[in-house]
C-alpha positions in Angstrom: -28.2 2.1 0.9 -26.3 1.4 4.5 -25.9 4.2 6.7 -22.8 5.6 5.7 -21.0 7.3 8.8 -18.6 10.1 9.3 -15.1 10.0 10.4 -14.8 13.3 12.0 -16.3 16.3 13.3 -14.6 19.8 11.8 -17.0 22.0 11.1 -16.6 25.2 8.4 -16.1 28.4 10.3 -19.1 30.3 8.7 -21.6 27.5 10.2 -20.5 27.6 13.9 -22.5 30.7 16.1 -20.5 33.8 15.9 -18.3 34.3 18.8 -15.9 37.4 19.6 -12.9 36.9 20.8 -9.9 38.2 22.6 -7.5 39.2 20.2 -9.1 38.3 16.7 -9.2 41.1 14.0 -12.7 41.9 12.5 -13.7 44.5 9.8 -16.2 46.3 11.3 -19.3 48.5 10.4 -20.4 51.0 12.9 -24.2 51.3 12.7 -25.2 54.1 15.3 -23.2 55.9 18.0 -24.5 55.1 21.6 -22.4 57.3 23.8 -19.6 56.8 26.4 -18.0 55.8 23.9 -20.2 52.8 23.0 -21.4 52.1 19.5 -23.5 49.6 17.4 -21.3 47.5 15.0 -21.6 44.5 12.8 -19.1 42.0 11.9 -19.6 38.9 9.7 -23.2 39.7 9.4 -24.1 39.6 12.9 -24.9 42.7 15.2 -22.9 43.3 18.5 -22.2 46.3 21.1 -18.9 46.9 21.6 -16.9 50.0 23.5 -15.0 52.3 21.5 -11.1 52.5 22.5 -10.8 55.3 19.8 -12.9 58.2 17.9 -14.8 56.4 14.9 -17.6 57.8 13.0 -21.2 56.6 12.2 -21.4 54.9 8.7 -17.7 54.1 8.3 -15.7 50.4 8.3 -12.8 49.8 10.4 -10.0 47.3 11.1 -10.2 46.4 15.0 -8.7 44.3 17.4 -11.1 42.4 19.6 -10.0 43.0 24.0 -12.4 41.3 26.1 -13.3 41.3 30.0 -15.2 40.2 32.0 -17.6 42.9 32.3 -17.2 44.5 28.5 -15.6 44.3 25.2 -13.7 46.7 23.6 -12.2 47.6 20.2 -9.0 48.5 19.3 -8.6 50.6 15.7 -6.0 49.7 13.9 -4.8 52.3 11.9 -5.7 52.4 8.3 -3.2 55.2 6.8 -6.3 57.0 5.8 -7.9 54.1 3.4 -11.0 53.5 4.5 -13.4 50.3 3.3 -12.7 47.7 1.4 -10.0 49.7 -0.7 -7.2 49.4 1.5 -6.0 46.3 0.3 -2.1 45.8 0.4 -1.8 49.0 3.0 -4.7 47.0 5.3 -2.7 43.5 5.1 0.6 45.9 5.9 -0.8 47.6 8.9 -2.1 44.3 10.6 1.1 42.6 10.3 2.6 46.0 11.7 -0.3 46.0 14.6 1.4 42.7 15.4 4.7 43.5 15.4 5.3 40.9 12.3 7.8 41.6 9.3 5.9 43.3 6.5 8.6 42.5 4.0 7.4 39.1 2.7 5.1 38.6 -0.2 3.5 35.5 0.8 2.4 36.8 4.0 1.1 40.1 3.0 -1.3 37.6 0.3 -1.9 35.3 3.6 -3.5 38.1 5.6 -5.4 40.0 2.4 -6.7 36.2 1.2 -8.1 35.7 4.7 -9.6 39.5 4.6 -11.0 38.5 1.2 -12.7 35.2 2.6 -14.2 37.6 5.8 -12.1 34.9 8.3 -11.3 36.5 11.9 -7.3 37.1 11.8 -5.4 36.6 15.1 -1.9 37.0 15.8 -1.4 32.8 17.1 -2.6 32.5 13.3 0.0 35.0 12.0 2.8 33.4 13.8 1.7 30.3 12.1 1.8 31.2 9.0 5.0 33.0 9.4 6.3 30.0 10.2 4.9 28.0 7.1 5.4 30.5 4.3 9.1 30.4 4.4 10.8 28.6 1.0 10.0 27.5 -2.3 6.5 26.3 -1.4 5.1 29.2 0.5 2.8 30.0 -2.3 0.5 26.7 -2.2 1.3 26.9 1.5 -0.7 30.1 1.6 -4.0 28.1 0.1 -3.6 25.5 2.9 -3.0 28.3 5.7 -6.4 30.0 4.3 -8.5 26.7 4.3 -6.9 26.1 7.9 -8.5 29.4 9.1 -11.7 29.0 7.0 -12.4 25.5 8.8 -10.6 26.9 12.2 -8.8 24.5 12.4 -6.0 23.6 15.4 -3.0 25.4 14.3 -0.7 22.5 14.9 2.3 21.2 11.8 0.7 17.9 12.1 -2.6 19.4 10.8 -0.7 21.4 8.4 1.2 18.8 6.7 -2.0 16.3 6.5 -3.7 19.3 4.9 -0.8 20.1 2.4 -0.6 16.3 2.0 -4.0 16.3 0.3 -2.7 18.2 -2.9 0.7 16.6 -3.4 1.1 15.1 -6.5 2.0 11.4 -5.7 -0.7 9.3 -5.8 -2.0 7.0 -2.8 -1.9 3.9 -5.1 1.6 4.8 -6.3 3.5 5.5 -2.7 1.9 2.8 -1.5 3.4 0.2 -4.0 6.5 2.3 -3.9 6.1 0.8 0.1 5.7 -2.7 -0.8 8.7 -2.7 -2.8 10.8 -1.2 -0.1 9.5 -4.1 2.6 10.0 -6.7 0.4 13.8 -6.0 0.0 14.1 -5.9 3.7 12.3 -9.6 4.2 10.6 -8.3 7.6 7.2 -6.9 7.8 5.0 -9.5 5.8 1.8 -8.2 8.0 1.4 -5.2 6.1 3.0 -6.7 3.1 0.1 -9.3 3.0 -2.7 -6.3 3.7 -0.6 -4.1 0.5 -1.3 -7.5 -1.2 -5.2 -7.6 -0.6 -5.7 -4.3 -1.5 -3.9 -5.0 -5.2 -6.0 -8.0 -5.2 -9.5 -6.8 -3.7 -11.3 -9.9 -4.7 -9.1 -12.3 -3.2 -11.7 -12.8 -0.4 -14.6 -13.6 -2.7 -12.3 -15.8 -4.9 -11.7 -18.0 -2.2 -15.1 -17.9 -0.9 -16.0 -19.2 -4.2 -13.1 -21.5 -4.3 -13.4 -23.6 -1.0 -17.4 -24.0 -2.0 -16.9 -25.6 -5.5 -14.1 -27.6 -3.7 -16.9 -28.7 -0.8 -19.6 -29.3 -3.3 -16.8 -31.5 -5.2 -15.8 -33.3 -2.4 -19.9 -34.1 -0.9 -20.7 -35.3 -4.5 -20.5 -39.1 -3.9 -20.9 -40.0 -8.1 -17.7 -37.8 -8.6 -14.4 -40.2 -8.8 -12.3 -41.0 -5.5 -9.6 -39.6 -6.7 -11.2 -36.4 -7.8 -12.7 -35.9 -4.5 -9.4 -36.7 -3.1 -7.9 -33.7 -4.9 -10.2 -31.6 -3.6 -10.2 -33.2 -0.1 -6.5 -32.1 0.0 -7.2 -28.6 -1.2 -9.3 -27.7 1.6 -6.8 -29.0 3.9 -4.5 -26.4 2.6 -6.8 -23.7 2.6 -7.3 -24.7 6.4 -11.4 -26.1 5.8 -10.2 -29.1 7.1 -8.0 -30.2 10.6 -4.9 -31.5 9.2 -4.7 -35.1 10.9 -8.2 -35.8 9.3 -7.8 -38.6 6.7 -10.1 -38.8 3.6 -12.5 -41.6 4.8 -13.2 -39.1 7.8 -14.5 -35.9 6.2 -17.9 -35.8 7.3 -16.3 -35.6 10.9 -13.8 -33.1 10.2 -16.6 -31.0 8.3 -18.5 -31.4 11.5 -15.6 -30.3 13.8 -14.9 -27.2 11.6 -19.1 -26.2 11.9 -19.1 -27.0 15.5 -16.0 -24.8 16.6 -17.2 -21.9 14.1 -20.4 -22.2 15.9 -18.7 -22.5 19.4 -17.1 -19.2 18.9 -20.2 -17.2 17.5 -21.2 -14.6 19.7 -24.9 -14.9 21.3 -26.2 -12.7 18.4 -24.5 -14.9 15.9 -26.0 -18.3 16.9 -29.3 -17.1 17.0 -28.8 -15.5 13.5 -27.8 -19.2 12.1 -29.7 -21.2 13.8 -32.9 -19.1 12.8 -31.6 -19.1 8.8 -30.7 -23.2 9.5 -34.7 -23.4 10.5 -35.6 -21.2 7.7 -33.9 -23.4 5.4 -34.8 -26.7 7.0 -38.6 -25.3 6.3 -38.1 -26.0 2.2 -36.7 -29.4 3.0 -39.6 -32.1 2.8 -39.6 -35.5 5.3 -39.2 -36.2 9.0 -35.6 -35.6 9.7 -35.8 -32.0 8.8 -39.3 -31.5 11.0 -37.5 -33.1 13.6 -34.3 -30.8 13.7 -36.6 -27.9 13.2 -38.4 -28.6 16.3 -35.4 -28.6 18.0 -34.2 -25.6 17.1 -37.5 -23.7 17.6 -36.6 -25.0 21.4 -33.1 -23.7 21.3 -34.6 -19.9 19.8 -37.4 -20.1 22.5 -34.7 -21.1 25.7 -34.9 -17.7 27.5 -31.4 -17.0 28.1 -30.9 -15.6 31.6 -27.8 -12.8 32.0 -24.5 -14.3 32.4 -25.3 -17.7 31.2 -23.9 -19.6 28.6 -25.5 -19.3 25.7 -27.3 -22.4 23.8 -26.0 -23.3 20.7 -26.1 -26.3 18.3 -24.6 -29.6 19.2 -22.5 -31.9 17.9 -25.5 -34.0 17.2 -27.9 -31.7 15.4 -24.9 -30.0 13.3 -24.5 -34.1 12.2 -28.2 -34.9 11.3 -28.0 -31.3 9.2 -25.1 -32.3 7.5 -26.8 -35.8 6.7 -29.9 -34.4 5.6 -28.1 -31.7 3.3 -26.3 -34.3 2.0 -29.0 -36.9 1.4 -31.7 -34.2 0.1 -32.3 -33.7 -3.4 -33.9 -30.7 -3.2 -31.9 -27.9 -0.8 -33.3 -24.5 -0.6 -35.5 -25.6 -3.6 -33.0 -23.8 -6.0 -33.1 -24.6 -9.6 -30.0 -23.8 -11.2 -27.3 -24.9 -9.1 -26.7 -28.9 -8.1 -27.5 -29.8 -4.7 -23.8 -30.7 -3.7 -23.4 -27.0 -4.6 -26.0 -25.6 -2.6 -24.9 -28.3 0.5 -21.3 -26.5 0.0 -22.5 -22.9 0.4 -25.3 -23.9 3.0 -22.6 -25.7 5.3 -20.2 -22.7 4.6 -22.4 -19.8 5.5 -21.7 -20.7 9.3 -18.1 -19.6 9.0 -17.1 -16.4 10.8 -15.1 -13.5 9.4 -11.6 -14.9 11.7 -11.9 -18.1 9.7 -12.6 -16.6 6.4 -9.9 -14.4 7.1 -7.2 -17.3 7.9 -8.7 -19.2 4.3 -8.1 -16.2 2.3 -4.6 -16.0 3.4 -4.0 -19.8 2.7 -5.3 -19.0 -0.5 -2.9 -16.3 -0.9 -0.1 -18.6 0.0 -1.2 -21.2 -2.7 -1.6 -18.9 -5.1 1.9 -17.0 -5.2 3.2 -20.9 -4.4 1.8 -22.6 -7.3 2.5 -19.2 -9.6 1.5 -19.8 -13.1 3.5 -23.0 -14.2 2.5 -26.1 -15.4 1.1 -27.9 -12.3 3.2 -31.0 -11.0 0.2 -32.6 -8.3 -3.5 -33.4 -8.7 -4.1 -30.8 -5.6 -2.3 -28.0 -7.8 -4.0 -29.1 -11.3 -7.5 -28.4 -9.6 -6.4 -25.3 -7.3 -5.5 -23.9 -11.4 -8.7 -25.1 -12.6 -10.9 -23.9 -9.7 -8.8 -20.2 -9.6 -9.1 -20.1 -13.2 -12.7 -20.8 -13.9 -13.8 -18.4 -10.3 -11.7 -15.3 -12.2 -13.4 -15.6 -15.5 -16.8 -15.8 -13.2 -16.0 -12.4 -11.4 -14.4 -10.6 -14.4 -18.0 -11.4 -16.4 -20.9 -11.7 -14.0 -20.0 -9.9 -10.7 -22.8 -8.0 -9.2 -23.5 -5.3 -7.2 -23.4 -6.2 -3.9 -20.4 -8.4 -4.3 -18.7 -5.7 -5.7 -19.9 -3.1 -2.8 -18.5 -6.4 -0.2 -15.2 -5.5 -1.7 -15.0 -1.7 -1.7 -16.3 -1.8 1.9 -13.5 -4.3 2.5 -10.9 -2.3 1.0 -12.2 1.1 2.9 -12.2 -1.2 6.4 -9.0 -2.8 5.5 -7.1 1.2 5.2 -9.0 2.6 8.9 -8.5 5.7 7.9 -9.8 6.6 11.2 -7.7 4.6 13.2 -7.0 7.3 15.7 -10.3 8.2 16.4 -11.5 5.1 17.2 -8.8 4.3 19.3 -9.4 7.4 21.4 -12.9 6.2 21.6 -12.2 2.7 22.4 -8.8 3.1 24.1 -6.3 0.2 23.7 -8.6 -2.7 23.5 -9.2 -2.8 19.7 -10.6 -6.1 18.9 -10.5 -6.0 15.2 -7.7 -6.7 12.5 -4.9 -4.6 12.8 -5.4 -2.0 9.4 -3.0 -0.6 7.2 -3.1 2.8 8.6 -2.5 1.3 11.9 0.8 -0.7 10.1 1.9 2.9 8.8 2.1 4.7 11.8 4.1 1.9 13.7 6.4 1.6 10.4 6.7 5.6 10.7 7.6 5.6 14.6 9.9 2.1 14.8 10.8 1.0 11.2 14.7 0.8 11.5 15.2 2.7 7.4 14.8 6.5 7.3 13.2 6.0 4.1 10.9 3.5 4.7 9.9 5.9 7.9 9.7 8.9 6.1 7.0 7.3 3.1 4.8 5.6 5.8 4.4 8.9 7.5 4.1 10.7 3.9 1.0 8.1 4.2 -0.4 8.7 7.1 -0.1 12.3 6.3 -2.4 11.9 3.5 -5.4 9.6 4.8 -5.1 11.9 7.7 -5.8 14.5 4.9 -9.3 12.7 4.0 -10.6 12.7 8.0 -9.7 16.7 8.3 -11.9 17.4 4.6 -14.6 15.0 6.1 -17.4 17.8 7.6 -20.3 17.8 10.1 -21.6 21.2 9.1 -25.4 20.1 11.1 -27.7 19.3 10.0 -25.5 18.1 7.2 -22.5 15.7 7.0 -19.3 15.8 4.4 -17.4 12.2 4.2 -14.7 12.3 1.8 -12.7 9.2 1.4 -9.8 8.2 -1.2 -8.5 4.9 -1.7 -6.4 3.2 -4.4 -8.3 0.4 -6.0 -7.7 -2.8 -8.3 -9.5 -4.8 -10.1 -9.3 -7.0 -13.5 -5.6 -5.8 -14.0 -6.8 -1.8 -13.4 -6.0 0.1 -10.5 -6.8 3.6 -9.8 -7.3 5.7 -6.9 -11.1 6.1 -6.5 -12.2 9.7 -4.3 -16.0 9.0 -2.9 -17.7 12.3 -1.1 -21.1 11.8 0.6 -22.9 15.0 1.3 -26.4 14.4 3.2 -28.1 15.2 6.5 -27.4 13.8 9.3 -29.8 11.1 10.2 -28.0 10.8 13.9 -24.6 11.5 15.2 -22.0 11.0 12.1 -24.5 8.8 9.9 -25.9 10.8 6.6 -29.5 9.5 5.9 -29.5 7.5 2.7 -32.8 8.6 1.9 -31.6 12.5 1.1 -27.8 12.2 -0.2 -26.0 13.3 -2.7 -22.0 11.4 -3.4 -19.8 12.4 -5.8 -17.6 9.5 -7.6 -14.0 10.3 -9.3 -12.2 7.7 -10.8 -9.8 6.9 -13.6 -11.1 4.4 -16.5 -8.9 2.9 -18.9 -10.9 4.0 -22.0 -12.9 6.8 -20.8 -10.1 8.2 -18.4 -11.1 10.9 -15.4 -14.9 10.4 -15.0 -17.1 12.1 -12.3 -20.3 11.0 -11.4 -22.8 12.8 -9.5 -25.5 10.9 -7.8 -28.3 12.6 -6.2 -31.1 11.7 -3.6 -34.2 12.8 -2.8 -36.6 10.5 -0.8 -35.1 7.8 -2.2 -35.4 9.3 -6.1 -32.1 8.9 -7.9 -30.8 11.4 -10.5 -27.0 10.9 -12.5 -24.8 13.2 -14.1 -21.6 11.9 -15.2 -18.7 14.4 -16.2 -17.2 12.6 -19.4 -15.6 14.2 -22.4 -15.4 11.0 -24.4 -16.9 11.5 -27.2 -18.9 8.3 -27.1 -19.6 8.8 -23.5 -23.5 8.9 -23.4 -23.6 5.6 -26.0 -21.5 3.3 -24.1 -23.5 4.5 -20.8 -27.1 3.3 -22.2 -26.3 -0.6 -22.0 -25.8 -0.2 -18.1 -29.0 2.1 -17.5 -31.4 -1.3 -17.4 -29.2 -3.1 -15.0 -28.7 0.2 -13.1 -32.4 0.5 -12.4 -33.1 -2.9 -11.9 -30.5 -3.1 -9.0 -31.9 0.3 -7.6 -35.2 -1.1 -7.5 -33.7 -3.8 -5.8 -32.5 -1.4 -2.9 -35.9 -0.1 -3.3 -34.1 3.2 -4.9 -36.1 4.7 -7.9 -34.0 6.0 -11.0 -35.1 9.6 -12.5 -32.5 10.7 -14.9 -29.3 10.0 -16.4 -27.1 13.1 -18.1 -23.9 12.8 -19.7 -21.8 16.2 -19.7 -18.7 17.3 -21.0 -16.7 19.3 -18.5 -15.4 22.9 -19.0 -11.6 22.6 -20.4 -10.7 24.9 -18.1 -11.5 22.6 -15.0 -9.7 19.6 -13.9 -12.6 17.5 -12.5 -10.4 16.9 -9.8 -10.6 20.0 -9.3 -14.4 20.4 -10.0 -14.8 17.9 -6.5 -12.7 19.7 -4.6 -14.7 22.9 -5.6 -18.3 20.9 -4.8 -16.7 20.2 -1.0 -17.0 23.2 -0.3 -20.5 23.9 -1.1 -23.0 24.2 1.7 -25.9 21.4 0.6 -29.0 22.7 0.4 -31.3 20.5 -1.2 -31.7 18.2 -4.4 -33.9 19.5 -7.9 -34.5 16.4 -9.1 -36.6 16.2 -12.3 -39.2 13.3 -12.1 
C-alpha cells in the first residue's frame, strides 16, 4: 500500500491540550475552597486554580466566564436563576445569551448554545455572534449542526469555512453539478481546458486506452511480415496520436521512432535517465548475442560517470537509442516473455521511455479522434483500425483489468480534482509546475467566468471539495483523509467517498501497515455498499455493509483474486463478513458517524 498523505491539519477540539481562555464559558466544578477568594476547579476534565470574582460554594457546578491577566485568572459567575448542575437546560442557554447581551428570543440559537453545552465545547461570544449571524432563515436548523461541528473542531469562524462545511451535506451530488457544469460550458464554446479534464474524469480510462492503443499500433507497424498497407494504416495513426513528427514519411519510421525516444529521453530529469537506462540494462541482460553485451557495457559506463554538481547530465545518444531499437527489433526473444509476440513486447519496451507530458499530449489526441471519428461507419483505412484497435482495447479493460491498472486510474482521477490546490499553492507559492487541476479551473471560473450562473456552480464546487480538506483530520498520532470524487467506468458513474484513518507514519502520511479506510459507493445491482477494511501489521480483515440479499454469494468469487493480489502487496487476508445495515441508518450516514470516532486500534481475528 503507498503512503497515503493528508490534505490538512484541523484537529478535534477534545485532542488539543486544554487551554483557558479570555472570554470562553466553561461549566465548572469547584473542588476545594483555597482562600482569598481562590478555589480548586475542574473543567473538561482537567484541574486548574482560578480566582473567584463571586461567592461559590464547595461541591457545586457553575456557569463562568473565563478573564485572564497577566498575573491571574479569574471567573466570572454567570447567573443561573437558581438551577444548579446539569438541570438548567433552556434557562442556562437563556442566561448566557443574556451574559452576552444577545437576543434570547430565537429558537435556533437557544438549541445552538444548549447543543454546544451538551457536547462540553468552550462557548465564547465571537462564536455567538457567529452563529447569530448564520441561524437566520429557513435553514437555521441544519445550520445549527454545522455551527456545532465548527466549535467541536474549533474551527476559524470565517463564512467561507461555513459554507464549505454546510456544502458537505447538500443534497446535489459532485458527479451531478459537475456534468450540470459541462453542459453549461459547452453552450458557451469557450473553456475547452476544463471541458477536456470534465471529459477525462467521465472517461477515467482514457489514459490506459490509449496507452494500450499506440502500443498495438507500434507492435503493428515494427512487424515487417504484416502487409504495407496495414502497417501504413497504423503508421498514420500514430501520427495522429502525435507518436510520430508529422513530416516523417513511412520509409523513415525507424528515424522518427528514434527522434521521439531521444527527445523523451532529452527532457528526463537526472533521476529519470538513470531509472531507464538502468531498466534498458536490465532488459538488455535477457537478450542473448554481442550487440546487446556491447550496449550494456556502455551503459554500465554512463550509470558509473560520477556526475559532478551543476553538470549536464549523461544520457543516451542518438547512437545507442539506434542499436536498441535494432536489436529490439531483430531479437526474437525480448524480455524472454512467452505470451505476447516480440513486435508487442518491442512496442511496449520502446514506449516505456515516454514521460507523463507526452502521454498526456497522446491521450488528448486520442480524445480528439475518438469524438472525431464518433461511432459511424469508417470512411479511411487510418479510421477502420483506430475502430478496431478502440474496440478490441475496451472489451480488454471491461474483462481483464487488474488491480493496479485500476488503482493508476483512481489516483489519476484524485490528482486530476487537487482537491488541495490551495494548500499546495501556499506551500509552493506561484511556481506550480504541474497540470493545471479541475479545482484550480473552478476557482478561476468562480472569480472571472463572464455568466452569473456558471460562477455561482463552480464556486458551489469549490465549496464542496473544500468540504473534504476541512473533515480530513490529524488528530496525532493519528490521521483522518476523507476524500469524495465522482467516478465512471463501463457506462457507471457514481460518486465514490474513501476515508483513511491510521497513525501517522510522518508529517500527513498514515502508515499503511496499521490503517483502517472506509469505502462508500453506489453499485448498479447491489446499490449503497460500505466496505470496511482494516489493518493490523499488514493483516487484512473486511466487512462490507450490503442488504442485498445475495450479498455474501456474489462476494465469494472475488475472495481468491482478492487474496492473491494482497499477497501480491505482501498484505495478508484474515476475514471477510457480509452485514446487513440497521434500517434505521443511512450508511452514508453510518461513515459520517465512524469520522468521528477517535481510532484506537484494530481486533482483528486471525
Amino acid at each position: 500500500m503507498s503512503n497515503i498523505h493528508g490534505i490538512n491539519s484541523n484537529q478535534p477540539i477534545d485532542q488539543k491540550p486544554f487551554s483557558i481562555q479570555s472570554g470562553k464559558v466553561l461549566f465548572i466544578g469547584v473542588h476545594k475552597l483555597l482562600g482569598e477568594g481562590n478555589a480548586l476547579v475542574s473543567a473538561n476534565g482537567q484541574r486548574f486554580i482560578a480566582k473567584m470574582e463571586a461567592p461559590m460554594e464547595a461541591g457545586e457546578r457553575y456557569w463562568v466566564e473565563v478573564k485572564q491577566s497577566e498575573s491571574r485568572v479569574s471567573l466570572h459567575l454567570i447567573p443561573n436563576r437558581g438551577q444548579t448542575g446539569l438541570e438548567i437546560g433552556k434557562h442556562a442557554s437563556a442566561n448566557l445569551l443574556q451574559h452576552f447581551s444577545i437576543s434570547t428570543s430565537g429558537k435556533e440559537m437557544n438549541d445552538f448554545v444548549m447543543e454546544l453545552m451538551k457536547k462540553s465545547i468552550p462557548i465564547h461570544k465571537e462564536l455567538l455572534l457567529f452563529g447569530q449571524k448564520h441561524l437566520k432563515g429557513k435553514d437555521s436548523s441544519e445550520n445549527v449542526k454545522t455551527l456545532v461541528e465548527m466549535a467541536k473542531r474549533d474551527m476559524p469562524l470565517s463564512d467561507r469555512v461555513f459554507l464549505s462545511m454546510r456544502a458537505g451535506t447538500s443534497t446535489g451530488s459532485l458527479l451531478s453539478m459537475l456534468n450540470e457544469l459541462a453542459s453549461k460550458l459547452r453552450g458557451t464554446g469557450r473553456d475547452t481546458d476544463i471541458l477536456h479534464l470534465l471529459t477525462g474524469i467521465q472517461k477515467p480510462l482514457n489514459r490506459l486506452a490509449s496507452e494500450k492503443l499506440v502500443i498495438n499500433a507500434l507492435s503493428s507497424l515494427v512487424d515487417s511480415s504484416g502487409t504495407f498497407s496495414n502497417r501504413l494504416g497504423h503508421f498514420d495513426l500514430l501520427k495522429s496520436l502525435g507518436v510520430f513528427p508529422k513530416e516523417i514519411p513511412m520509409n523513415r519510421w525507424r528515424e522518427g521512432l528514434k527522434t521521439t525516444v531521444l527527445e523523451e529521453v532529452k527532457q528526463s530529469s537526472q533521476e529519470q535517465w538513470e531509472r531507464k537506462i538502468e531498466l534498458l540494462r536490465t532488459r538488455l541482460a535477457d537478450i542473448p548475442g554481442a550487440a546487446p553485451g556491447q550496449l550494456r557495457n556502455e551503459l554500465d559506463q554512463l550509470l558509473s560517470t560520477n556526475i559532478g554538481k551543476g553538470q549536464e547530465p549523461h544520457k543516451l545518444s542518438g547512437t545507442q537509442i539506434d542499436k536498441w531499437i535494432n536489436i529490439l527489433l531483430n531479437s526474437e526473444t525480448v524480455l524472454n516473455e512467452k505470451t505476447d509476440k516480440p513486435s508487442f513486447l518491442t512496442a511496449k519496451e520502446l514506449m516505456g521511455v515516454v514521460g507523463e507530458e507526452k502521454w498526456r499530449s497522446i491521450e488528448l489526441n486520442y480524445m480528439r479522434l475518438f469524438q472525431s471519428y464518433g461511432r459511424g461507419a469508417p470512411s479511411s483505412n487510418m479510421e477502420w483500425l483506430f475502430h478496431k484497435l478502440h474496440l478490441q482495447i475496451e472489451q480488454e479493460l471491461t474483462q481483464t483489468i487488474r488491480g493496479e491498472e485500476l488503482a493508476r486510474v483512481l489516483k489519476k482521477v484524485i490528482g486530476t480534482f487537487g482537491i488541495n490546490f490551495e494548500a499546495q499553492l501556499q506551500k509552493n507559492g506561484q511556481d506550480l509546475q504541474q497540470q493545471p487541476t479541475i479545482k484550480q479551473h473552478l476557482i478561476g471560473l468562480s472569480q472571472n467566468h463572464p455568466l452569473a450562473d456558471i460562477r455561482m456552480l463552480a464556486d458551489d464546487l469549490v465549496l464542496k471539495m473544500n468540504h473534504q480538506v476541512l473533515q480530513s483530520q490529524e488528530s496525532s498520532p493519528f490521521l483522518t483523509i476523507v476524500q469524495q470524487f465522482p467516478f465512471s467506468l463501463f457506462g457507471q458513474s457514481t460518486d465514490i467517498t474513501l476515508q483513511w484513518t491510521g497513525k501517522e507514519k510522518e508529517k500527513g502520511v498514515i502508515d499503511g501497515d496499521y490503517c483502517r479506510v472506509l469505502f462508500l459507493l453506489e453499485l448498479d445491482i447491489m446499490k449503497e455498499t460500505l466496505i470496511d477494511m482494516q489493518v493490523q501489521n499488514r493483516v487484512v480483515s473486511l466487512t462490507i455493509w450490503n442488504d442485498h440479499p445475495n450479498a455474501e454469494r456474489m462476494s465469494r468469487s472475488f475472495i481468491p483474486g482478492l487474496k492473491e493480489g494482497l499477497e501480491k502487496l505482501d498484505y495478508q487476508l484474515s476475514m471477510i463478513k457480509v452485514k446487513a445495515p440497521d434500517k434505521q441508518v443511512e450508511l452514508s450516514d453510518k461513515i459520517n458517524a465512524e469520522r468521528l470516532k477517535t481510532f484506537s486500534g484494530v481486533d482483528l481475528k486471525i
